[in-house]
PyMOL Python script that loads the backbone (N, CA, C, O; Angstrom):
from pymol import cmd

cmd.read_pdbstr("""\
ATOM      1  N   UNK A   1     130.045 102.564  64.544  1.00  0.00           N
ATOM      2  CA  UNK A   1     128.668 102.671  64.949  1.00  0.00           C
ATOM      3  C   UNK A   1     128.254 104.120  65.181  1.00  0.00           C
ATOM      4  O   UNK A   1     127.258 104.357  65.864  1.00  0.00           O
ATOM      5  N   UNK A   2     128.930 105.033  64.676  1.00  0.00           N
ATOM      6  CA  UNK A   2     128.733 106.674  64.551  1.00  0.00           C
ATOM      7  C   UNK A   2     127.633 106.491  64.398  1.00  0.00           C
ATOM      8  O   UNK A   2     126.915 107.282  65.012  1.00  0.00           O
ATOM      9  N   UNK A   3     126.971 105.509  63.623  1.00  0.00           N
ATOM     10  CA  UNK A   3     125.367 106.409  62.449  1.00  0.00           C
ATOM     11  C   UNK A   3     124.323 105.645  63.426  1.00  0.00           C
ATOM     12  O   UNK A   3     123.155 105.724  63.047  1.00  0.00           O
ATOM     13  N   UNK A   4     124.517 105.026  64.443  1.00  0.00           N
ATOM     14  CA  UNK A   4     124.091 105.147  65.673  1.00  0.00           C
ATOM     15  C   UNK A   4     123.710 105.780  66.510  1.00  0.00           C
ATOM     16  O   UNK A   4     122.524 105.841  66.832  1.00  0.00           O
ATOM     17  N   UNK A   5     124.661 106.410  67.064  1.00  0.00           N
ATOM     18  CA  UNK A   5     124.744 107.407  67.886  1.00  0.00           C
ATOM     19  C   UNK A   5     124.079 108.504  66.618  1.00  0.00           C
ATOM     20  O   UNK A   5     123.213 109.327  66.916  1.00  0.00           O
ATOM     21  N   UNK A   6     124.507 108.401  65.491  1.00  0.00           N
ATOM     22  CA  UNK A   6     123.227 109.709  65.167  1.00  0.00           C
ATOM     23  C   UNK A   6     122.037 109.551  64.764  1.00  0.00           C
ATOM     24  O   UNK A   6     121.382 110.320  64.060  1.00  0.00           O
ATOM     25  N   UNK A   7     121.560 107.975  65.456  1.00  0.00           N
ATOM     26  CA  UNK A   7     120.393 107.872  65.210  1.00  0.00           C
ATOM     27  C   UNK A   7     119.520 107.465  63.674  1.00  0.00           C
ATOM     28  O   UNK A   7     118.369 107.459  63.238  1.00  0.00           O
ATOM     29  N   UNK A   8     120.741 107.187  63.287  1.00  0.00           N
ATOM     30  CA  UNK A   8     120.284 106.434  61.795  1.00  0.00           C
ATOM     31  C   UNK A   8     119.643 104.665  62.583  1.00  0.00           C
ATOM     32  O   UNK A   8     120.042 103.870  63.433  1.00  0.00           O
ATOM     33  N   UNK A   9     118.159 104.838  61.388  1.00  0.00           N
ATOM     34  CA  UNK A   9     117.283 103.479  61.397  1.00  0.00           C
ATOM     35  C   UNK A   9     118.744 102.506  61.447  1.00  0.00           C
ATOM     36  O   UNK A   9     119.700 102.601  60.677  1.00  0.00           O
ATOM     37  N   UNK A  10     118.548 101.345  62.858  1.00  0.00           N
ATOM     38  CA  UNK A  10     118.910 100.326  62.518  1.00  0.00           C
ATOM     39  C   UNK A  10     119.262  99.512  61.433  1.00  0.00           C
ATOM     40  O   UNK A  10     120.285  98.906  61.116  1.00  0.00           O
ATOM     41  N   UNK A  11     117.991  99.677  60.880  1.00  0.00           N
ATOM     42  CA  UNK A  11     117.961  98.681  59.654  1.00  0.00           C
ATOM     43  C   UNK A  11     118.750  99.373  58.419  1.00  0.00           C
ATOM     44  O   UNK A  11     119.008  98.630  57.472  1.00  0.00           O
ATOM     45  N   UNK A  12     119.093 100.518  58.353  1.00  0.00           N
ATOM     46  CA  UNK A  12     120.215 101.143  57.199  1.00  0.00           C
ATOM     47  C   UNK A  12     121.701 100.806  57.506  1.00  0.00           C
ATOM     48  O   UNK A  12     122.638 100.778  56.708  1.00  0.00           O
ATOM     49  N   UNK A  13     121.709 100.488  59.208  1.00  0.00           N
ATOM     50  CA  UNK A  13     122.843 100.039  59.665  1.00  0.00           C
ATOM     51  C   UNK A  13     122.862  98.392  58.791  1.00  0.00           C
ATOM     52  O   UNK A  13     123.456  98.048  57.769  1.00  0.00           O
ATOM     53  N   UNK A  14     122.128  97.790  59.524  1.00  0.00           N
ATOM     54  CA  UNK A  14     121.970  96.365  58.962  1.00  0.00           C
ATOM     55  C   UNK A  14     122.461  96.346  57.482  1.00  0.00           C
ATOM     56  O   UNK A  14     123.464  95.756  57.080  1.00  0.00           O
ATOM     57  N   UNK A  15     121.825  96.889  56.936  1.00  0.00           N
ATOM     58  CA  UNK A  15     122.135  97.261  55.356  1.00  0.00           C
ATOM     59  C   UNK A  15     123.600  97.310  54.862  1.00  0.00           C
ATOM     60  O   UNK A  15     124.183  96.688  53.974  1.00  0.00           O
ATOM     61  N   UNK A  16     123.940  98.123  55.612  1.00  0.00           N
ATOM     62  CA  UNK A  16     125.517  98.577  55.245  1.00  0.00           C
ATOM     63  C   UNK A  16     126.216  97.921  55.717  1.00  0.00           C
ATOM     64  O   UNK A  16     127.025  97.680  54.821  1.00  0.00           O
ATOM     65  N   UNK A  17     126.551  97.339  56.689  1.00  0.00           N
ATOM     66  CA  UNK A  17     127.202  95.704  57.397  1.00  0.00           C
ATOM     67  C   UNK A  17     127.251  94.871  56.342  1.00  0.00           C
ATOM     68  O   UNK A  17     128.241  94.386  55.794  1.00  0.00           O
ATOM     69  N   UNK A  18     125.688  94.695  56.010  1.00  0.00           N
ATOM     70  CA  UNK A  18     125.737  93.315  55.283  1.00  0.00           C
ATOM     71  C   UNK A  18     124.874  92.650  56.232  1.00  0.00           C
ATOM     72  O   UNK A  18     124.264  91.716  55.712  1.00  0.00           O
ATOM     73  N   UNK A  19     124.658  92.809  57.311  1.00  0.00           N
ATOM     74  CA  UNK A  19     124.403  91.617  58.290  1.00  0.00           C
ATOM     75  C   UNK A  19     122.654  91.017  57.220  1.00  0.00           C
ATOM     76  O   UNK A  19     122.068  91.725  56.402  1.00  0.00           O
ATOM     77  N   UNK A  20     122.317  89.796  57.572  1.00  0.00           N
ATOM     78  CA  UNK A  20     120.955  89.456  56.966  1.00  0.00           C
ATOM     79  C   UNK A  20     120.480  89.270  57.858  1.00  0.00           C
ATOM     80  O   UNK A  20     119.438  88.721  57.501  1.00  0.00           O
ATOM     81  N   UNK A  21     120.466  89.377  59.726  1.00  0.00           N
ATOM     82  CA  UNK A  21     119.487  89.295  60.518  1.00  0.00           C
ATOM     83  C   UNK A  21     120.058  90.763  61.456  1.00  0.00           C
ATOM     84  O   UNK A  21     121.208  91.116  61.718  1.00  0.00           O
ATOM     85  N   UNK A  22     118.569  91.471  61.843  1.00  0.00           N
ATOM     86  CA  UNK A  22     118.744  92.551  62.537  1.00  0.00           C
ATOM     87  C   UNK A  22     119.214  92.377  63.846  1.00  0.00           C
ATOM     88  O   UNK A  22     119.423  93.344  64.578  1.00  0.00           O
ATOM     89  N   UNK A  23     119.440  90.948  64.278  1.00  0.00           N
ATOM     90  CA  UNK A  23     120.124  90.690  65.554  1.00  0.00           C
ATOM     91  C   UNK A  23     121.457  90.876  65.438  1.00  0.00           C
ATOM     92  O   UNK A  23     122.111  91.253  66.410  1.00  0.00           O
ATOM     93  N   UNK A  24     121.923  90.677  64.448  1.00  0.00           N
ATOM     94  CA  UNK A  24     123.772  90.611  64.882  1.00  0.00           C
ATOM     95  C   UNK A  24     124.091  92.281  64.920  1.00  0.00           C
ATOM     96  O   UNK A  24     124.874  92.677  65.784  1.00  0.00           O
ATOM     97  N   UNK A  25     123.509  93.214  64.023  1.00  0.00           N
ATOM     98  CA  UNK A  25     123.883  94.542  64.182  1.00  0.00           C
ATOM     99  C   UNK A  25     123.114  94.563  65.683  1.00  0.00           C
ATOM    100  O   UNK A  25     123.907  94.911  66.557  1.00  0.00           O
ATOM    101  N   UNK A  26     122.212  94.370  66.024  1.00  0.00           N
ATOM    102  CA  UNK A  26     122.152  94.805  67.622  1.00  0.00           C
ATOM    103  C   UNK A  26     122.556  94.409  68.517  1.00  0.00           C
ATOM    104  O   UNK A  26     122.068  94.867  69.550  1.00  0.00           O
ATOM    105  N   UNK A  27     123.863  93.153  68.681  1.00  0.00           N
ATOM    106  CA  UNK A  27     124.831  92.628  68.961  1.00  0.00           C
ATOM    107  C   UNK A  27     125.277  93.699  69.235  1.00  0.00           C
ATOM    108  O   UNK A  27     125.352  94.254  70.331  1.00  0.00           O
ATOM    109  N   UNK A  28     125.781  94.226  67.649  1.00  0.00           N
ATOM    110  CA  UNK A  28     126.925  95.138  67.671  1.00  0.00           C
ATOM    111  C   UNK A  28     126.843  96.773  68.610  1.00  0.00           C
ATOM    112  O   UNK A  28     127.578  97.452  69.327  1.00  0.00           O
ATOM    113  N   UNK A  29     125.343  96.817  68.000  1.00  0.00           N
ATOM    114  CA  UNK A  29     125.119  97.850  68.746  1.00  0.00           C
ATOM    115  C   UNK A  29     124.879  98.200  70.204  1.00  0.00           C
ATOM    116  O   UNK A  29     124.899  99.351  70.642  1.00  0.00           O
ATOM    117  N   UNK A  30     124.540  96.579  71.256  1.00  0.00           N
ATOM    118  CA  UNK A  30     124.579  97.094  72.237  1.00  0.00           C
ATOM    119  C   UNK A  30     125.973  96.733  73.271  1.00  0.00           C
ATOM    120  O   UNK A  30     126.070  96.878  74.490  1.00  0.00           O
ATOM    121  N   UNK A  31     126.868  96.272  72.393  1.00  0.00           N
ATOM    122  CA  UNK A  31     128.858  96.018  72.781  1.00  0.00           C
ATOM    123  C   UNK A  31     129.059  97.571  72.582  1.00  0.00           C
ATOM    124  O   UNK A  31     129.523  98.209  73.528  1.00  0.00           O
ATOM    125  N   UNK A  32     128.784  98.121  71.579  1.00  0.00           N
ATOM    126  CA  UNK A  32     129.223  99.971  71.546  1.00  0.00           C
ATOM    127  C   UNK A  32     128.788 100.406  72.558  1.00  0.00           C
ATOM    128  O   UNK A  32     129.484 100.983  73.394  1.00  0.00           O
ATOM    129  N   UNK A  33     127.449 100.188  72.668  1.00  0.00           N
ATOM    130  CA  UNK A  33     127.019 101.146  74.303  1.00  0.00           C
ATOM    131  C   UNK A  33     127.776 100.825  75.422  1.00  0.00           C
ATOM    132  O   UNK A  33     128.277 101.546  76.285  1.00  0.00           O
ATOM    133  N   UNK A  34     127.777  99.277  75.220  1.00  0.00           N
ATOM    134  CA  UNK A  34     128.138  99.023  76.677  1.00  0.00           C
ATOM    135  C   UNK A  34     129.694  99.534  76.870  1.00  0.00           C
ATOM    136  O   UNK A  34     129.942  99.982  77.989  1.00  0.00           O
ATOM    137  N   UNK A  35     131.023  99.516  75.687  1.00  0.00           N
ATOM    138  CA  UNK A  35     131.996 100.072  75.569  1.00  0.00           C
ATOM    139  C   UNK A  35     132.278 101.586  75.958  1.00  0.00           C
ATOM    140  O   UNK A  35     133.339 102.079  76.342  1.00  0.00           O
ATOM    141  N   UNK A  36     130.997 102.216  75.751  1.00  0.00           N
ATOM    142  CA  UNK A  36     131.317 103.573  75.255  1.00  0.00           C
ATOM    143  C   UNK A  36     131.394 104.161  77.065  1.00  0.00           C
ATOM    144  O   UNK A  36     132.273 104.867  77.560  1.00  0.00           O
ATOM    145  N   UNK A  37     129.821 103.420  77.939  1.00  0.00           N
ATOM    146  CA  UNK A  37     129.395 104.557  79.142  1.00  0.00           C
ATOM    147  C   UNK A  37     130.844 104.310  79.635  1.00  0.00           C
ATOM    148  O   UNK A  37     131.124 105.379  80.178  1.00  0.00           O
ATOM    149  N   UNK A  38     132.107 103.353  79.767  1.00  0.00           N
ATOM    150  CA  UNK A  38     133.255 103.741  80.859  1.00  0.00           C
ATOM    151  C   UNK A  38     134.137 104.457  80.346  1.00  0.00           C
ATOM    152  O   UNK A  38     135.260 104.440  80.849  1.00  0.00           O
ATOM    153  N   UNK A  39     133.848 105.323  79.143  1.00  0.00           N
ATOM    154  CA  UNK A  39     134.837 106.404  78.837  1.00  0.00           C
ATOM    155  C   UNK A  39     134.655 107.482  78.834  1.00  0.00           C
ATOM    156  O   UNK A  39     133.574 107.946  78.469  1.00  0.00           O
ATOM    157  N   UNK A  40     135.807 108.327  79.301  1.00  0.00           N
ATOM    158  CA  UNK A  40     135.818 109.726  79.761  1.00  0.00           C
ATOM    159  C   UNK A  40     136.222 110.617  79.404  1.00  0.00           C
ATOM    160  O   UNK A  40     137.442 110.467  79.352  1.00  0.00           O
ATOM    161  N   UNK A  41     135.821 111.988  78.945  1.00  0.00           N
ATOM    162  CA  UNK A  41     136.045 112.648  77.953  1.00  0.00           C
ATOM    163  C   UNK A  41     137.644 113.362  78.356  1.00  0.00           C
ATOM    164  O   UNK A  41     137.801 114.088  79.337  1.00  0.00           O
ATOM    165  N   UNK A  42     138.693 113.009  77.441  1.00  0.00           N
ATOM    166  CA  UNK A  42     139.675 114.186  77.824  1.00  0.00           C
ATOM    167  C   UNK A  42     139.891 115.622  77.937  1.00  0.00           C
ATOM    168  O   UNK A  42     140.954 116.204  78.157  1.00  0.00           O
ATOM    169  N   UNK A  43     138.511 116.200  77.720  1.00  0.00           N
ATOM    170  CA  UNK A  43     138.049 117.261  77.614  1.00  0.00           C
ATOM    171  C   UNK A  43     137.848 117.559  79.217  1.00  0.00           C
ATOM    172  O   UNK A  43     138.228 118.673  79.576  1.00  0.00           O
ATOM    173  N   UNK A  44     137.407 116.870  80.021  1.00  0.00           N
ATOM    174  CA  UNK A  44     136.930 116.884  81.161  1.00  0.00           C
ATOM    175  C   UNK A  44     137.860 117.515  82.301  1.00  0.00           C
ATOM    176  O   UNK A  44     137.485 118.153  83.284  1.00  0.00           O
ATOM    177  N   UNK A  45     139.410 117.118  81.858  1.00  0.00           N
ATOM    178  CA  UNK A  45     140.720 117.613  82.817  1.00  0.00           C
ATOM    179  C   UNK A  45     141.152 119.118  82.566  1.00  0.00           C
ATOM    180  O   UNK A  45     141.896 119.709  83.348  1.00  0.00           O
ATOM    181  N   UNK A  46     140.730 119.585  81.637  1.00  0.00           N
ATOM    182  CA  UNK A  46     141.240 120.899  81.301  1.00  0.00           C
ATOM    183  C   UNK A  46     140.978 122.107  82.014  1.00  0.00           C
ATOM    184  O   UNK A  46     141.297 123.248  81.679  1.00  0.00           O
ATOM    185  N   UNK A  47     140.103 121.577  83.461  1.00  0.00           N
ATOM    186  CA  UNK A  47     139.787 123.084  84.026  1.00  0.00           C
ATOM    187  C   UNK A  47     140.772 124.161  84.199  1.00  0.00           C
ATOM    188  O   UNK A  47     140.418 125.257  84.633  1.00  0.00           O
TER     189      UNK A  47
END
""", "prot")
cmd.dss("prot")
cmd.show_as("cartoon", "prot")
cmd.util.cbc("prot")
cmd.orient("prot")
């Protein structure tokens, strides 16, 4: 779901899935969000 996060139209997402209703990619897309906010960058420990 990269082309998400960069803001590519939904519906090019839809496209490229395959999905034939714009609901199941926004299924998908809002399980990524909800996956993504409890992770923490390992970048973050390196002070």
């Amino acid at each position: 779901m990269h082309l998400l996060e960069s803001n590519v139209n939904i519906r090019v997402v839809q496209e490229l899935l395959g999905h034939k209703d714009v609901s199941t990619t926004e299924i998908y897309a809002h399980v990524m969000n909800k996956d993504i906010q409890g992770v923490k960058s390992p970048l973050l420990g390196l002070d």
